[in-house]
C-alpha positions as CSV (number, residue, x, y, z in Angstrom):
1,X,97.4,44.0,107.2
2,X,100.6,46.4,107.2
3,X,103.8,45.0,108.4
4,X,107.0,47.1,109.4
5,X,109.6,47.8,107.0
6,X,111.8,47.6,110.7
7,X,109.8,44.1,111.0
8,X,110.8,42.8,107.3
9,X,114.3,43.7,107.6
10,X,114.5,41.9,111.0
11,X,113.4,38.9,109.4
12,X,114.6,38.2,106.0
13,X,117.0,41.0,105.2
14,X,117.5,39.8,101.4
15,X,113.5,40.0,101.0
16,X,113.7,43.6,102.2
17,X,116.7,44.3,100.2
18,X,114.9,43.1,97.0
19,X,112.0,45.3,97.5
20,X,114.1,48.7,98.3
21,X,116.4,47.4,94.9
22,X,112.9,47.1,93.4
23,X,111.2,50.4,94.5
24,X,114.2,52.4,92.9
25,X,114.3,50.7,89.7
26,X,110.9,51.7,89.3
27,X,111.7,55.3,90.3
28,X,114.1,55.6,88.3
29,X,112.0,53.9,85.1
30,X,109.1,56.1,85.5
31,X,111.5,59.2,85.4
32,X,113.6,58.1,82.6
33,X,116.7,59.2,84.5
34,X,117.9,59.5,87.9
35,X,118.0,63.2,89.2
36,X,121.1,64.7,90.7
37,X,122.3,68.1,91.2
38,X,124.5,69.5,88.6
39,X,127.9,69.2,89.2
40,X,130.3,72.0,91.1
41,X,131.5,73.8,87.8
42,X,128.3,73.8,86.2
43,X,126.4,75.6,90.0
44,X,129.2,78.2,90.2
45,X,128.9,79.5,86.1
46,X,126.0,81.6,85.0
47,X,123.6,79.9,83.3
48,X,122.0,81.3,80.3
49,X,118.6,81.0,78.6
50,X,118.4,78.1,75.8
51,X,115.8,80.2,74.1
52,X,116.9,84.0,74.1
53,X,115.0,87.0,74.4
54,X,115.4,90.9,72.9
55,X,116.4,91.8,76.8
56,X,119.4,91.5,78.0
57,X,119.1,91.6,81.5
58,X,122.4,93.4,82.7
59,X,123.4,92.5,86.1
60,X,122.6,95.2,88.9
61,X,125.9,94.8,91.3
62,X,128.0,94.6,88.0
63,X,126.5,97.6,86.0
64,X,127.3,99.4,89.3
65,X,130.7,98.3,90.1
66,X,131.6,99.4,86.0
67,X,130.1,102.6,86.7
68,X,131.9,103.7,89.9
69,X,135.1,101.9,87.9
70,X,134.5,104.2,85.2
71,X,133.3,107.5,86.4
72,X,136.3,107.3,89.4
73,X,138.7,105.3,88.0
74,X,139.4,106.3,84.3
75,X,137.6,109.9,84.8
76,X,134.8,109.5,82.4
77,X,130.9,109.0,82.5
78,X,129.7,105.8,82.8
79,X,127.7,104.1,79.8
80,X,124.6,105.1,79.1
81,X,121.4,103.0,78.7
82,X,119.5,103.0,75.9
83,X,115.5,104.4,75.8
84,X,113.4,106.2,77.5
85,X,113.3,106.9,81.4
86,X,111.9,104.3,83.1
87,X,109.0,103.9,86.4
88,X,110.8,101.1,88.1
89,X,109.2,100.0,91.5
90,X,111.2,97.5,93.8
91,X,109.2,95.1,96.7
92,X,110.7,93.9,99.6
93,X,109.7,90.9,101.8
94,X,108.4,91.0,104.8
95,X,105.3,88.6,105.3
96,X,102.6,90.7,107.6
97,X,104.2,93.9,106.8
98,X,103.6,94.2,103.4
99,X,100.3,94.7,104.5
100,X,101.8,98.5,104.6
101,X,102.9,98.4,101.3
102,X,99.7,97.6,99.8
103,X,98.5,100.3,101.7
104,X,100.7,102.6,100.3
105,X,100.1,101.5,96.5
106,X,96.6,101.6,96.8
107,X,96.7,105.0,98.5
108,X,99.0,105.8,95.8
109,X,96.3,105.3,93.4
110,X,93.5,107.5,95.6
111,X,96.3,110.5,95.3
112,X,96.0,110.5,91.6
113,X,100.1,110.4,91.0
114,X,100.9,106.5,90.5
115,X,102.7,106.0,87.4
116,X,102.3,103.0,85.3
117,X,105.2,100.9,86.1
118,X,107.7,99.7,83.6
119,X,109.2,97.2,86.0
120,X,108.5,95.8,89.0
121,X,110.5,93.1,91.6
122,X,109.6,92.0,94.2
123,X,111.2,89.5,97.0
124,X,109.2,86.9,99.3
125,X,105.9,88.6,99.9
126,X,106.9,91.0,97.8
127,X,106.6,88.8,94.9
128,X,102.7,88.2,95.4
129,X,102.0,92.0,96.1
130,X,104.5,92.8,93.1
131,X,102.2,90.9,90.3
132,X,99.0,93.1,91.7
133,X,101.3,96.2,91.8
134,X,102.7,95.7,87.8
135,X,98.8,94.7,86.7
136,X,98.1,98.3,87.9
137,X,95.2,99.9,90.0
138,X,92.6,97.5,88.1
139,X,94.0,95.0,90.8
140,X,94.2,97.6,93.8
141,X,90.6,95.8,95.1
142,X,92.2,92.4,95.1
143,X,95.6,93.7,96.8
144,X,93.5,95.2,99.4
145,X,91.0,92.4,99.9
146,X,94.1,90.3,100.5
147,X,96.1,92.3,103.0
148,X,93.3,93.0,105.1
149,X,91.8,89.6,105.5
150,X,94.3,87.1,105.1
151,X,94.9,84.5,108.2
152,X,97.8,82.2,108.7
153,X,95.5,78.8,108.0
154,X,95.3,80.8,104.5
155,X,98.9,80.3,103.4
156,X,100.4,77.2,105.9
157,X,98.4,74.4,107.3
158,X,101.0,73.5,110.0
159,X,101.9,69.8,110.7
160,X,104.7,70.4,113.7
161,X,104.4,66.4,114.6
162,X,105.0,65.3,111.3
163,X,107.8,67.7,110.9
164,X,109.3,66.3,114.2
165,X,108.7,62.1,113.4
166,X,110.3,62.6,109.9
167,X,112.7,65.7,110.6
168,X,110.9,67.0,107.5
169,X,109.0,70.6,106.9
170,X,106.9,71.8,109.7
171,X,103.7,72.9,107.5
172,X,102.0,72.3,103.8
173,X,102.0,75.3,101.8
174,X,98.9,73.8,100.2
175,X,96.4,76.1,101.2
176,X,98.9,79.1,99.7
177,X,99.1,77.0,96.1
178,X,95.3,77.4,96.3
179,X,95.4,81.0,96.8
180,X,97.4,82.0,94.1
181,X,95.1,79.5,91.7
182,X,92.1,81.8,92.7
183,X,93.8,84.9,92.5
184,X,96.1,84.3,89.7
185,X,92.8,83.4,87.9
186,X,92.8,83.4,83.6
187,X,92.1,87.1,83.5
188,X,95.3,87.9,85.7
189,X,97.7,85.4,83.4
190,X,96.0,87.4,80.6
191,X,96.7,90.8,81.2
192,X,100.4,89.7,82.5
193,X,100.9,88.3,79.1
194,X,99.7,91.5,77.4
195,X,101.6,93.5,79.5
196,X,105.0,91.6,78.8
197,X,104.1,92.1,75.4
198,X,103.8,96.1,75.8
199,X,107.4,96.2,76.8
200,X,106.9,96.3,80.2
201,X,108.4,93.5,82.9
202,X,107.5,91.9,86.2
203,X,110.4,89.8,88.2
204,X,110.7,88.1,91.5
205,X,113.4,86.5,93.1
206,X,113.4,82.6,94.7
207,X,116.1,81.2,97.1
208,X,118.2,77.8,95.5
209,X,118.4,75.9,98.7
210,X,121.4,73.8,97.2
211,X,123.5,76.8,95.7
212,X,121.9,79.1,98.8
213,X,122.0,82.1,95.8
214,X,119.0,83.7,94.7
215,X,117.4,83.4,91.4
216,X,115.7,86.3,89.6
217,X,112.4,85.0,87.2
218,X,111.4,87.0,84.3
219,X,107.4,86.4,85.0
220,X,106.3,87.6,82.1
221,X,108.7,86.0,79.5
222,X,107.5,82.9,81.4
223,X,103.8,83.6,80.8
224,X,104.4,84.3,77.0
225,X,106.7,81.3,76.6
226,X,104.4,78.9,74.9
227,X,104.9,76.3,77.2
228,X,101.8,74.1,77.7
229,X,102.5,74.7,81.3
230,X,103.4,78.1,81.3
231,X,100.5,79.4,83.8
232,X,101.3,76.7,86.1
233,X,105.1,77.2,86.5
234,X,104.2,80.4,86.9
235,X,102.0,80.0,90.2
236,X,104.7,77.5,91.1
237,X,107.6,80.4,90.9
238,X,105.5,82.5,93.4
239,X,104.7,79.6,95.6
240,X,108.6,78.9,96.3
241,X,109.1,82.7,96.6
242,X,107.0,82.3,99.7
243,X,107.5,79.4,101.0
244,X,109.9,79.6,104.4
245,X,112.7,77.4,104.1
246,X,112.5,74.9,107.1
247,X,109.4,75.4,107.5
248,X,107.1,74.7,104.1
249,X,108.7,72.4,101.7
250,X,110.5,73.4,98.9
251,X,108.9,73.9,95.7
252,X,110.7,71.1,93.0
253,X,111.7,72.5,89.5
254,X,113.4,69.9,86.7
255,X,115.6,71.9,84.7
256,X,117.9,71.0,81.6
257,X,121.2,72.6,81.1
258,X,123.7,71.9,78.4
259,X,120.7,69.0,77.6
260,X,121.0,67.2,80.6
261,X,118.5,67.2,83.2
262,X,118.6,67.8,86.9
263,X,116.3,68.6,89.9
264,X,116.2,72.3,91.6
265,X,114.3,72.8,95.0
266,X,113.6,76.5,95.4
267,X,112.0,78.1,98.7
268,X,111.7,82.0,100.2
269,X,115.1,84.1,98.8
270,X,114.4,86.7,101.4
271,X,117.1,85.9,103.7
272,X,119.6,85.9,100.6
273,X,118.3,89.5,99.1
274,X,115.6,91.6,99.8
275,X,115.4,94.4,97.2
276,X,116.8,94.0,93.7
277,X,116.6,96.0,90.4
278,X,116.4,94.4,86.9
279,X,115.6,95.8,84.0
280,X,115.3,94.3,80.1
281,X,118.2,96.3,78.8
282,X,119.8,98.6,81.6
283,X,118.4,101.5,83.7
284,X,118.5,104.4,81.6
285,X,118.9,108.4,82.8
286,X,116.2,109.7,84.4
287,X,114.8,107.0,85.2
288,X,112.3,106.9,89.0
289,X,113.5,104.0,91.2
290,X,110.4,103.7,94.0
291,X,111.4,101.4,96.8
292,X,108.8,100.4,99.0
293,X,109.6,99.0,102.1
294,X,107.3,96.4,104.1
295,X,107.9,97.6,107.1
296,X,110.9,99.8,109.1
297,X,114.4,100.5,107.9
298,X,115.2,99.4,111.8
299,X,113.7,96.5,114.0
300,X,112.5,97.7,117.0
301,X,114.6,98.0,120.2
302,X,113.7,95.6,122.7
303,X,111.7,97.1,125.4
304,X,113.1,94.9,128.3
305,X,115.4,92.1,129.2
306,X,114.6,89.2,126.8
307,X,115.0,85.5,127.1
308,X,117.4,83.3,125.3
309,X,115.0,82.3,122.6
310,X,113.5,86.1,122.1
311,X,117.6,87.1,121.6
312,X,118.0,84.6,118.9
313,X,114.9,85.8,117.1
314,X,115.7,89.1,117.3
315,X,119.2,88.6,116.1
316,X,118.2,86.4,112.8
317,X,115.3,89.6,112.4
318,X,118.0,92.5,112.6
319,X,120.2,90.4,110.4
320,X,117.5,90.2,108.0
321,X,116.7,94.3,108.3
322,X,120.1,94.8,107.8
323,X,120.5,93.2,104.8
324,X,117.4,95.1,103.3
325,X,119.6,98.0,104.2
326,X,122.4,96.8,102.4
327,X,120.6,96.0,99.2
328,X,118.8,99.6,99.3
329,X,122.4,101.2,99.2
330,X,122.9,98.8,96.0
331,X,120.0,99.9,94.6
332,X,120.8,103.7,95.2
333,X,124.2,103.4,94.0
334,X,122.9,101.7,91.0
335,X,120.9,104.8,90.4
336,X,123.6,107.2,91.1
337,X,125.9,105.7,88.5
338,X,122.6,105.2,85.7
339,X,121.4,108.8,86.2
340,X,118.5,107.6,87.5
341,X,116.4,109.2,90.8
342,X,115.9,107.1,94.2
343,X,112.7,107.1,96.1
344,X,112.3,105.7,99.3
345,X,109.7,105.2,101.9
346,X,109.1,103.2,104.9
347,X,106.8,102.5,107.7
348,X,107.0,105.3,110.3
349,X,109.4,104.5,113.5
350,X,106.6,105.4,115.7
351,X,104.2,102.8,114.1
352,X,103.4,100.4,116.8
353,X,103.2,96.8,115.5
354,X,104.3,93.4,117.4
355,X,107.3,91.9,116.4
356,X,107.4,89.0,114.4
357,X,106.8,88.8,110.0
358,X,104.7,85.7,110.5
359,X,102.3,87.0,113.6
360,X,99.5,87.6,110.9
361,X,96.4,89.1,113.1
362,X,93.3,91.0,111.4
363,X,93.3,93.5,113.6
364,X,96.9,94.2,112.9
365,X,96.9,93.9,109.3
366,X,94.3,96.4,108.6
367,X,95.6,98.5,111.0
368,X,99.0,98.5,108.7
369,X,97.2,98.8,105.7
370,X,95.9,101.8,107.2
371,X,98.8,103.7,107.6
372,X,100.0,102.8,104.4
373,X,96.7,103.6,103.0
374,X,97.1,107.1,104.4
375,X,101.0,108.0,103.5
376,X,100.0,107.2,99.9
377,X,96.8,109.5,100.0
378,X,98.4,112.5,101.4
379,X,101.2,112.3,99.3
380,X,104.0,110.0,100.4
381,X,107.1,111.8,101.9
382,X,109.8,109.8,99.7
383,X,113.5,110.0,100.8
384,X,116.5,110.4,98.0
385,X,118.8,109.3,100.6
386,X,119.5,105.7,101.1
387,X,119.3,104.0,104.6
388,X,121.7,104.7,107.6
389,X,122.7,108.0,106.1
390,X,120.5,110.7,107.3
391,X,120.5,112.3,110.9
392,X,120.5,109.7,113.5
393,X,121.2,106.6,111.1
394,X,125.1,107.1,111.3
395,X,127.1,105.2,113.6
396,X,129.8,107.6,115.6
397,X,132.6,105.5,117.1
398,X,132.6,105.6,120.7
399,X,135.7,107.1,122.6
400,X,134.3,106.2,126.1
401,X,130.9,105.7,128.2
402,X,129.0,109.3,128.3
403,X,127.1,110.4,125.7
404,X,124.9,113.3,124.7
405,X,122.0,113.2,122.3
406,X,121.2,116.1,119.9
């Protein structure tokens, strides 16, 4: 017979007291230390790897800011990256969306002119399309397979009542950790470790729900690492890559750093960055920089007079779009100061596809595919330009209330 903690306390407050004194101790035995986060100074400093690799991993926004310091500034050429020019492809998130992407990629592969990738990063969903995209066209079957049948009961299993009661997350990601045991399968940890070992590299990007910055995995290095869980923590970095803050629970990580231990919950980084570029030792000149975008540089327009609720989504969603946007110009002015050559492509404006990342529908998802599918056969129309600079993406400040339209 089970009997109220609210009951015990009532009743004999010391007896309940002993049992909660109890219950930690043996918490805390089991674990050998209590977890805590680190402290401030330690959360605000970059951390860097115990065991070091031959990559360096230079820093995007700062090998950018040098550059424009150095070509503008003191009038001479920025530093130059050692090797050979590099295939770099960069994922955004996007959940349903990236259904397009993998269209594209695939479609890619039907034209005949996909490159082998050198790098690849990837955000959110973008992380789970990036590992098929950086195992090469081998994997396009799978990709497809994926984006074309997938269903919402195949990554959440929602639990809204339990989420309410407890104020805890509204679904399990459980049935998403099972997807990525069957797809990230022996054979796929395999060739990602043989690939790492060719040179070439494969990141994705997590959210730190208690520093709120994002945190950028070296996949590969992970894979090759030795550690006798090494394929695990790998399915474990692209389960908290997807996993919605709020609304899955966070994915737990115990980390050590300057040999004390501590406790990390990671979830989705997507509403912290949604495109990056790393590279092992800096992007050198020449270099191709693809950007795929799942989905529209723009959100939609609303088509009539929305409700309260529909403003508030559509305000966190163009917050989100314009933050893509922002990390696109990053990533162009990264190229512009490395000598390297933008690409860009996105879903077509005229595309039309119901709002909402999360709305996953069969139906809609091939259809995406589809058109991703057929930009990559015919030979995708790339754009050098980042967003909101081309004709009709600038912003003219207004000097009254009539207007003309070219």
């Amino acid at each position: 017979m089970a009997t109220s903690s609210a009951g015990l306390s009532g009743k004999c407050p010391a007896v309940f007291a002993a049992l909660a004194a109890a219950a930690v101790a043996a918490v805390v035995g089991c674990s050998g230390r209590s977890w805590v986060n680190p402290p401030a100074d330690v959360l605000d400093r970059t951390w860097a790897n115990r065991r070091p690799t031959p990559d360096t991993y230079p820093d995007q926004d700062a090998t950018t800011v040098a550059g424009l310091h150095a070509a503008f500034s003191q009038g001479q050429l920025p530093p130059v990256a050692p090797g050979r020019p590099l295939n770099v492809l960069v994922l955004s998130g996007g959940g349903k969306y990236g259904a397009y992407t993998a269209g594209v990629l695939c479609g890619w592969t039907a034209n005949g002119t996909r490159p082998s990738f050198d790098v690849v990063t990837g955000i959110s969903s973008g992380a789970l399309t990036a590992v098929d995209a950086f195992l090469g066209p081998k994997y396009d079957g799978r990709l497809a397979a994926v984006y074309n049948s997938i269903r919402p009961s195949d990554l959440f299993r929602p639990r809204p009542l339990r989420g309410l009661l407890f104020g805890s997350e509204f679904a399990t990601a459980e049935p998403l950790d099972r997807l990525l045991a069957r797809e990230l399968d022996d054979t796929a940890m395999a060739d990602l470790r043989q690939a790492h070992c060719e040179g070439r590299r494969l990141f994705v990007a997590t959210g730190n729900l208690t520093t709120l910055r994002p945190v950028i995995w070296d996949l590969g290095a992970v894979a090759t690492s030795g550690r006798p869980d090494a394929d695990a923590l790998v399915r474990r970095i692209l389960l908290a890559a997807c996993s919605i803050p709020g609304y899955a629970p966070a994915v737990e990580f115990e980390v050590e750093v300057n040999g004390v231990r501590y406790k990390e919950r990671h979830g989705d980084g997507g509403s912290i960055v949604q495109a990056f570029v790393r590279t092992p030792n800096g992007l050198p000149p020449g270099s191709d920089v693809y950007v795929l975008t799942a989905g529209k540089v723009y959100r939609d327009s609303l088509t009539e007079k929305p409700r309260v609720l529909k403003v508030i989504g559509a305000t966190v969603s163009s917050t989100l779009y314009a933050l893509y946007r922002d990390d696109a110009m990053k990533v162009y002015a990264l190229c512009e100061v490395s000598g390297a050559k933008f690409h860009l492509v996105a879903m077509p404006r005229d595309v039309n596809v119901r709002p909402g990342s999360m709305t996953f529908d069969t139906a809609e998802l091939r259809h995406l595919f589809a058109v991703g599918y057929q930009a990559g056969v015919n030979g995708i129309a790339w754009r050098s330009t980042p967003p909101g600079t081309e004709p009709g993406e600038t912003i003219t400040p207004r000097t009254g209330l009539e207007f003309v339209v070219p």
